[in-house]
C-alpha positions in Angstrom: 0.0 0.0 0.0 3.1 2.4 0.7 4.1 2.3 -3.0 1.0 3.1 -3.7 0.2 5.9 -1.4 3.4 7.1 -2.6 2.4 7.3 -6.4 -1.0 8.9 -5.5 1.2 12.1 -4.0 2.8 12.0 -6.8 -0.2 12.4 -9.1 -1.5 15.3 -7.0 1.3 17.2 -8.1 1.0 17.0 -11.6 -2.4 15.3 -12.5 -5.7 15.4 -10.4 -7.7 13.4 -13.1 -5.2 10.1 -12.4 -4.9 10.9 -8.9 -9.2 11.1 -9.2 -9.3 7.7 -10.6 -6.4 6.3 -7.9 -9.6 7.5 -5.8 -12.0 5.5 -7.1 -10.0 2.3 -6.7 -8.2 3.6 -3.4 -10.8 6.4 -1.4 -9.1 4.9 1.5 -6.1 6.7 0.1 -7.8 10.4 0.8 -6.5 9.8 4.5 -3.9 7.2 4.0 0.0 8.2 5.0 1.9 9.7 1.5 5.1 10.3 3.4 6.9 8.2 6.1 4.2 6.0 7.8 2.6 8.9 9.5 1.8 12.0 6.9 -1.3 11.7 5.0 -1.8 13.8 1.8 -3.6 16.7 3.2 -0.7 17.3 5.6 2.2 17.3 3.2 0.9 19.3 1.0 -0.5 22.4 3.8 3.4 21.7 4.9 4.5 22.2 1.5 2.1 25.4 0.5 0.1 23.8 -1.8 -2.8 25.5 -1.3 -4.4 24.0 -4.6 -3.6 20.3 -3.6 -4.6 20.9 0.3 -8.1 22.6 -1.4 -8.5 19.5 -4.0 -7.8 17.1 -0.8 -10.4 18.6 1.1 -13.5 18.9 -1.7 -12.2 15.1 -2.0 -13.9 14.8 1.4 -9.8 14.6 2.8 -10.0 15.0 7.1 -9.1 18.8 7.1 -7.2 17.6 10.4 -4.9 15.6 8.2 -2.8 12.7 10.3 0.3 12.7 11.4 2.6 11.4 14.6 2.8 15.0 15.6 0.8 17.8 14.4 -2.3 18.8 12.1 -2.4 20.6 8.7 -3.4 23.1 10.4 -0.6 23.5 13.3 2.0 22.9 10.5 1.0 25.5 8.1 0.6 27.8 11.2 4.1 27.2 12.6 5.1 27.4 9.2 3.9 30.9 8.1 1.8 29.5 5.0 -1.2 31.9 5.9 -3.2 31.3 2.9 -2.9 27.6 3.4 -3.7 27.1 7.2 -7.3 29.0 6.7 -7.9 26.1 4.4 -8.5 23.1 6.8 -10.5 25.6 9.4 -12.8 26.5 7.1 -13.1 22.6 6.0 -14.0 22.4 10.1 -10.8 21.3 11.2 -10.3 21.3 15.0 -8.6 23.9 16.2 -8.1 21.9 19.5 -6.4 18.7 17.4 -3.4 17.9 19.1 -0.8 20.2 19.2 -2.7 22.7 16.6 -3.7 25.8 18.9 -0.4 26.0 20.2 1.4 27.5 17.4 -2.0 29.8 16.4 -0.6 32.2 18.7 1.9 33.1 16.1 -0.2 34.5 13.7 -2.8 35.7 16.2 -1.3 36.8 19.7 -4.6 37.1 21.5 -4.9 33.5 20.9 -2.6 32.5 23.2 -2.7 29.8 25.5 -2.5 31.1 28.8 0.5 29.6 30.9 -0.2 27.6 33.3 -1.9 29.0 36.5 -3.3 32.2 34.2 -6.7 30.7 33.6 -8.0 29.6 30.0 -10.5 32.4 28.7 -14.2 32.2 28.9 -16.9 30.6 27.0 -17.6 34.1 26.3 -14.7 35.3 25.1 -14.2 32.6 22.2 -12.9 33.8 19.2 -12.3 31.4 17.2 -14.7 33.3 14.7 -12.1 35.1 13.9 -10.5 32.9 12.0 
C-alpha cells in the first residue's frame, strides 16, 4: 500500500484526473499516509504550501485535520507561516483543538494565546475562534 500511497502524492502534483481515478479504486487513500508512515496527503501538502492540492484534498472529502505522529495541517501551516494555506482546513472544520494545533495559532494571532499555566484559560464568552 506504501508504494502506492506514494504514487497517488505524486499524481497530485501534476495530474488530479489520475490521482481522481487512484480514488476511485483507493478512497481509503484520501487519509492514507503519502510520506513516512505517519503523513497523510492533506498534511504534506499544507506543509509544503500547496494551497491547490490541500483545497483538491479537502473537496475530495480529505479529514481537514490531516494525520500525522505530531501535528495537524493546520498546526504545520501555522508554525510554518503558509497563511493562505492554514485558513484552508479551518474552514473545511478542522479542530482547532487537534493535538498540538492551537499551540502555534498564537503566532499568527497573539490574542490566541494559551495562557501559561496558573493564568486561567478564557471564557466561553470570550471565544474567538470566529475570527478565523
Amino acid at each position: 500500500m506504501k508504494e502506492i500511497a506514494y504514487e497517488f502524492r505524486a499524481t497530485l502534483t501534476s495530474d488530479f484526473a489520475v490521482a481522481e481515478s487512484f480514488l476511485q479504486n483507493r478512497p481509503e487513500l484520501i487519509d492514507h499516509p503519502v510520506f513516512g508512515d505517519s503523513e497523510s496527503a492533506i498534511h504534506f501538502f499544507a506543509t509544503e504550501n500547496h494551497g491547490g492540492i490541500v483545497t483538491w484534498l479537502i473537496d475530495h472529502n480529505a479529514c481537514p485535520n490531516g494525520i500525522s505522529d505530531d501535528d495537524s495541517p493546520l498546526h504545520a501551516a501555522s508554525q510554518l507561516g503558509h497563511l493562505g494555506i492554514y485558513r484552508l482546513p479551518l474552514k473545511a472544520g478542522a479542530d482547532p483543538n487537534c493535538k498540538e494545533s492551537l499551540s502555534s495559532l498564537h503566532v499568527l494571532f497573539p490574542e490566541r494565546r494559551i495562557p501559561s499555566e496558573g493564568q486561567g484559560r478564557p471564557s466561553d464568552g470570550d471565544n474567538r475562534s470566529d475570527q478565523f
